[in-house]
C-alpha positions in Angstrom: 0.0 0.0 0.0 2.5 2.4 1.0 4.5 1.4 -2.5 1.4 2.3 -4.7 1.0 5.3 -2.7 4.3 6.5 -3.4 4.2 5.4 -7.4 1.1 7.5 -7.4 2.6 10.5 -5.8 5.6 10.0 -7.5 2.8 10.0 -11.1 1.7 13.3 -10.0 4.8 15.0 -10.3 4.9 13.9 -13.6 2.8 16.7 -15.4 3.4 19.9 -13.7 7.3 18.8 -14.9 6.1 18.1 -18.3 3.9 21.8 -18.0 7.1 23.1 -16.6 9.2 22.2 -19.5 6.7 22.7 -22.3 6.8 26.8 -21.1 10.5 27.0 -21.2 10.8 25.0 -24.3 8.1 28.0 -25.3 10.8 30.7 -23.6 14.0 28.9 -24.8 13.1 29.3 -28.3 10.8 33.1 -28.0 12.8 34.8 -30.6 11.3 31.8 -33.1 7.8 32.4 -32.1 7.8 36.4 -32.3 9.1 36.3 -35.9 5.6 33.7 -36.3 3.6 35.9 -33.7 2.6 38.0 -37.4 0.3 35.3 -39.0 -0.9 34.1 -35.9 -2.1 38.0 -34.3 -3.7 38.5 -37.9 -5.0 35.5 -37.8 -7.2 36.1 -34.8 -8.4 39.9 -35.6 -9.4 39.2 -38.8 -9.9 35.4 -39.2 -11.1 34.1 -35.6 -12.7 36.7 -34.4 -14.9 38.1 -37.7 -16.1 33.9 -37.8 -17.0 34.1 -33.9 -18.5 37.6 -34.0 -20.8 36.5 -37.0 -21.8 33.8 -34.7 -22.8 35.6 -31.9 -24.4 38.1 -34.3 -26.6 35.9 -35.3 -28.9 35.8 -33.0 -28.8 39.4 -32.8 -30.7 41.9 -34.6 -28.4 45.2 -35.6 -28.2 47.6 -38.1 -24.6 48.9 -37.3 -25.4 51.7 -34.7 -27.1 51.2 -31.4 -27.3 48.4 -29.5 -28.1 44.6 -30.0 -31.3 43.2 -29.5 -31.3 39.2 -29.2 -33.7 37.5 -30.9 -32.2 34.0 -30.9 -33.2 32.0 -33.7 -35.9 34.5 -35.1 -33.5 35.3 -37.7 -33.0 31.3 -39.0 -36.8 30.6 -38.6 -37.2 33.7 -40.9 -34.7 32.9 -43.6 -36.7 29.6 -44.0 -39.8 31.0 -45.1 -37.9 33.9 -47.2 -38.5 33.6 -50.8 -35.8 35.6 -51.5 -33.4 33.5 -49.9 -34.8 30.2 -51.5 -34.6 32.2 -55.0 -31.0 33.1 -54.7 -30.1 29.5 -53.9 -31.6 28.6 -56.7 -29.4 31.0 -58.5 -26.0 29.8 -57.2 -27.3 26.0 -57.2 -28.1 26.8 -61.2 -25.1 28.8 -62.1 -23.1 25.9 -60.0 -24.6 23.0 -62.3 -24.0 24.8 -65.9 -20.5 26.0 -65.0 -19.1 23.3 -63.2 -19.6 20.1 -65.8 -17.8 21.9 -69.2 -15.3 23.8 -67.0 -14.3 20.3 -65.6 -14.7 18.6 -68.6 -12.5 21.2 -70.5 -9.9 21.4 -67.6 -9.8 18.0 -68.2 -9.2 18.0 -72.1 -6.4 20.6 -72.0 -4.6 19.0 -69.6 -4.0 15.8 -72.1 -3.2 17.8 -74.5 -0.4 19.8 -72.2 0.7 16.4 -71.2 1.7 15.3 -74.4 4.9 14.5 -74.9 5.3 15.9 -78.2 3.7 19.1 -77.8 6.0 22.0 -77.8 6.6 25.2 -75.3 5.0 23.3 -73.2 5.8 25.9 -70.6 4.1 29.2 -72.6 1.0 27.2 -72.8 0.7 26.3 -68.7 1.7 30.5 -68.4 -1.4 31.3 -70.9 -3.9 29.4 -69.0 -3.4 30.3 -65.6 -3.5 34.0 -66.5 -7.0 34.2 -66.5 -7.1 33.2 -63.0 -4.9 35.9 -61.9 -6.5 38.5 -63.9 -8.8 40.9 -62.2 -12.3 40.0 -61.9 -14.0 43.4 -61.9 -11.5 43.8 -65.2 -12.8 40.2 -66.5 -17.0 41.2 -65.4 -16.4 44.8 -67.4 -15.1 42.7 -70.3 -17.8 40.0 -70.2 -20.4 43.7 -70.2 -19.0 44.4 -73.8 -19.1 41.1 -75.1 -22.6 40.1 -73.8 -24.0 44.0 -74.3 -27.5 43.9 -75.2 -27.3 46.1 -78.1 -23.9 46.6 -79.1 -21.9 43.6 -77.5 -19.5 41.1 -79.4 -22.0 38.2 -79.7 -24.9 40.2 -80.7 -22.7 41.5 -83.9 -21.8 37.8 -85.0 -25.3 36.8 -84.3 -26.0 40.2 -86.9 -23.7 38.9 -89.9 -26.4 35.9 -89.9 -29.1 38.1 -89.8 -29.9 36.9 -86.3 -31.7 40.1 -84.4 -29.9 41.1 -81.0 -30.9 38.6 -78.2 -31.5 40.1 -74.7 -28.2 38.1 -72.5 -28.1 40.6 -69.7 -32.5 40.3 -69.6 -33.4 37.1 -69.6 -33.5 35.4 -66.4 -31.9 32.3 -68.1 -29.7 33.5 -70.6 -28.1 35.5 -67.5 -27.0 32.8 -65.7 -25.2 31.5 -68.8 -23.4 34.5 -68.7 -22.2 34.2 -65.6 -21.3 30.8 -65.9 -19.4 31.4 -69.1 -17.1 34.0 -66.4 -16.7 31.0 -64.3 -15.7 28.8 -67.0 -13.1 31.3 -68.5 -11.5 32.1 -65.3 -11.2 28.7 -63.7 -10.9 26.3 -66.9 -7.4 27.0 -67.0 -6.3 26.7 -62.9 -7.9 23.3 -63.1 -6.4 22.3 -66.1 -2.7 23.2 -64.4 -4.0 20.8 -61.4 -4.9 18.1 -63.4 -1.7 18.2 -65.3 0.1 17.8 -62.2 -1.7 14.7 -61.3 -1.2 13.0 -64.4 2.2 13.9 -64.2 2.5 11.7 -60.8 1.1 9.0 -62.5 4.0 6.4 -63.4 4.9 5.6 -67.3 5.2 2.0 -66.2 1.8 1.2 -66.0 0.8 2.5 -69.7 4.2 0.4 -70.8 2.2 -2.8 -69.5 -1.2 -1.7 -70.1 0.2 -1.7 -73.7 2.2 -5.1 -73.6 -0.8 -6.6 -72.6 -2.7 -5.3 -75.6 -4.8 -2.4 -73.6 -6.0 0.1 -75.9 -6.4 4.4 -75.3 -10.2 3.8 -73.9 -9.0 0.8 -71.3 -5.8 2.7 -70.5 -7.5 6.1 -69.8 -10.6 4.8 -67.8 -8.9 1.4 -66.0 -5.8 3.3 -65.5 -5.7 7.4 -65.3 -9.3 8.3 -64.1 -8.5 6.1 -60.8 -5.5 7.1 -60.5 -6.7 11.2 -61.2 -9.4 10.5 -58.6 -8.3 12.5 -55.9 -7.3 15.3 -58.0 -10.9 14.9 -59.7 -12.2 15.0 -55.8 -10.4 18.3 -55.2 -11.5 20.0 -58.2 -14.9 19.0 -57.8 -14.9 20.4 -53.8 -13.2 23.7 -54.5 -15.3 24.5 -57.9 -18.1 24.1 -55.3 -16.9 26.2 -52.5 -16.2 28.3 -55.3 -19.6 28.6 -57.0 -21.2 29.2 -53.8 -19.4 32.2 -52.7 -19.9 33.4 -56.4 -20.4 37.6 -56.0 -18.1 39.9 -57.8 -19.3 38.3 -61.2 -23.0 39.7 -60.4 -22.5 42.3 -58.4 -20.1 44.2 -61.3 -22.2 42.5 -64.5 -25.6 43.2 -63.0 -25.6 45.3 -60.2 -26.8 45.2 -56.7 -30.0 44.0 -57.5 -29.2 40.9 -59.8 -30.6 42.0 -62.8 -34.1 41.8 -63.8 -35.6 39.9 -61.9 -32.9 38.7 -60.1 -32.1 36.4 -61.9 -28.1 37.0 -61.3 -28.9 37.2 -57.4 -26.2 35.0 -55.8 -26.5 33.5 -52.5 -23.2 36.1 -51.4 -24.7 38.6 -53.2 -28.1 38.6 -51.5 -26.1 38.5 -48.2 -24.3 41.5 -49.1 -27.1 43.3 -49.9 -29.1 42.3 -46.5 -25.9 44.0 -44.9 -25.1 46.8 -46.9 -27.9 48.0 -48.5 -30.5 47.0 -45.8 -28.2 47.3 -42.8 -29.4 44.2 -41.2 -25.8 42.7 -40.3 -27.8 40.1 -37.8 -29.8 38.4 -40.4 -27.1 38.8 -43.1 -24.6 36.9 -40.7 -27.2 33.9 -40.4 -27.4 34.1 -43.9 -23.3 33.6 -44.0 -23.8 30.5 -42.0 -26.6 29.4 -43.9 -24.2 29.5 -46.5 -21.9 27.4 -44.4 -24.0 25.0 -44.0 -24.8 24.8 -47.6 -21.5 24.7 -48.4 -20.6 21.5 -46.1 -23.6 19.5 -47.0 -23.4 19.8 -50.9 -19.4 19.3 -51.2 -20.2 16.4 -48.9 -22.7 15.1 -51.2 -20.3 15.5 -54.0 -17.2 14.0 -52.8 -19.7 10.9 -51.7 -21.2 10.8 -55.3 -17.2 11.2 -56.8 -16.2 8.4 -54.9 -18.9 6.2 -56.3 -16.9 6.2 -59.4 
């Protein structure tokens, strides 16, 4: 007894040694950490603390100046019976769907083609693709304007030539999403086509060499061989392209405005929470609209990396 009593007493000295040493490892080595200090302060003023204050604003009402007034979840009951709301998702879910499957699919196509082994300046090619993902999107959305104009845009003078009268892009509730989708497609085509590169790059030569000594042909080799190898890449693209698509808001908010367009038919999920902040001034319900968005976000990338995985 008196042995177990002095193992155990002997077991509680352990930690405030291990506590003790942990802090002057932390002082031994302070000059490291202050040159990190940086990220982590800014980190937690504009990172930590905007995602906790949205939180807690949440189930507040405020309009900027005066004081809070808790409602608790008023503001989530009331975003589920807000057409509005259900009307912009079904804006980003819709711009999502038409941009997402070509952009992939051409991502995809230019990939093999930079991955030939033939092809030449292989290098200038990867540069010109990736540009438009650098290249300012208010500068891409003012571009788009002139080409998609409904009067005196690019298309509409093509269309001309065939005698085709102007079509309406920016005033039709669907034609507008196509719009928008064709920004999404020209800016991110070329990112995911420099990402899928990458990962058929890290796919060995050796098993095409015996995929072809055993008499496999282009078909067999590219869907036995590189689309399960590429499926993690292909899971990646898919996840981000969503996050993407949902937070989808300069596009709009430069191409159509504030309001969507007519009808808002451009009218975003992050646009219609900007404008319940800005324009409105109702920061409370705007930040339960942010994690409405969230929540969005989780449950649909979920679904897609489940239905990616199927395959």
């Amino acid at each position: 007894m008196k042995d177990m009593k002095e193992a155990l007493g002997t077991n509680t000295n352990v930690l405030p040694v291990k506590k003790r040493s942990l802090w002057s490892e932390i002082w031994k080595n302070r000059v490291s950490y202050l040159f990190i200090s940086p990220f982590y302060i800014l980190f937690l003023i504009f990172g930590l603390f905007p995602i906790l204050f949205s939180l807690y604003l949440a189930f507040h009402s405020w309009t900027g100046l005066g004081e809070m007034k808790f409602v608790g979840l008023a503001q989530f009951k009331y975003l589920l019976t807000e057409p509005d709301f259900w009307h912009s998702v079904g804006n980003t879910f819709a711009i999502w769907f038409i941009s997402t499957i070509p952009m992939l699919f051409f991502a995809l196509v230019i990939a093999f083609l930079l991955n030939l082994p033939l092809l030449k300046f292989r290098g200038i090619y990867r540069t010109l693709f990736f540009v438009t993902n650098v290249t300012s999107i208010v500068a891409v959305a003012i571009i788009f304007q002139s080409i998609f104009n409904n009067n005196y845009g690019l298309v509409n003078y093509f269309l001309s030539l065939f005698g085709v009268d102007p079509v309406k892009w920016l005033d039709n509730s669907v034609l507008v999403k196509f719009v928008l989708a064709s920004m999404v497609v020209w800016r991110f085509t070329g990112y995911n086509a420099i990402i899928y590169l990458a990962g058929l790059q890290s796919i060995p030569q050796t098993l095409y060499e015996a995929a072809t000594i055993d008499g496999a042909n282009r078909r067999q080799t590219f869907f036995h061989i590189t689309i399960p190898l590429l499926r993690p890449v292909i899971l990646f693209t898919v996840i981000m392209t969503t996050i993407g698509s949902m937070q989808l808001f300069t596009e709009p908010q430069v191409l159509l405005g504030d309001s969507g367009g007519v009808g808002g038919a451009g009218m975003t999920l992050s646009l219609y929470m900007y404008n319940q902040a800005f324009i409105q001034s109702q920061f409370g319900y705007a930040s339960a609209v942010s994690w409405a968005l969230f929540i969005i976000i989780g449950l649909f990338s979920l679904i897609n990396w489940k239905f990616v995985q199927r395959f």
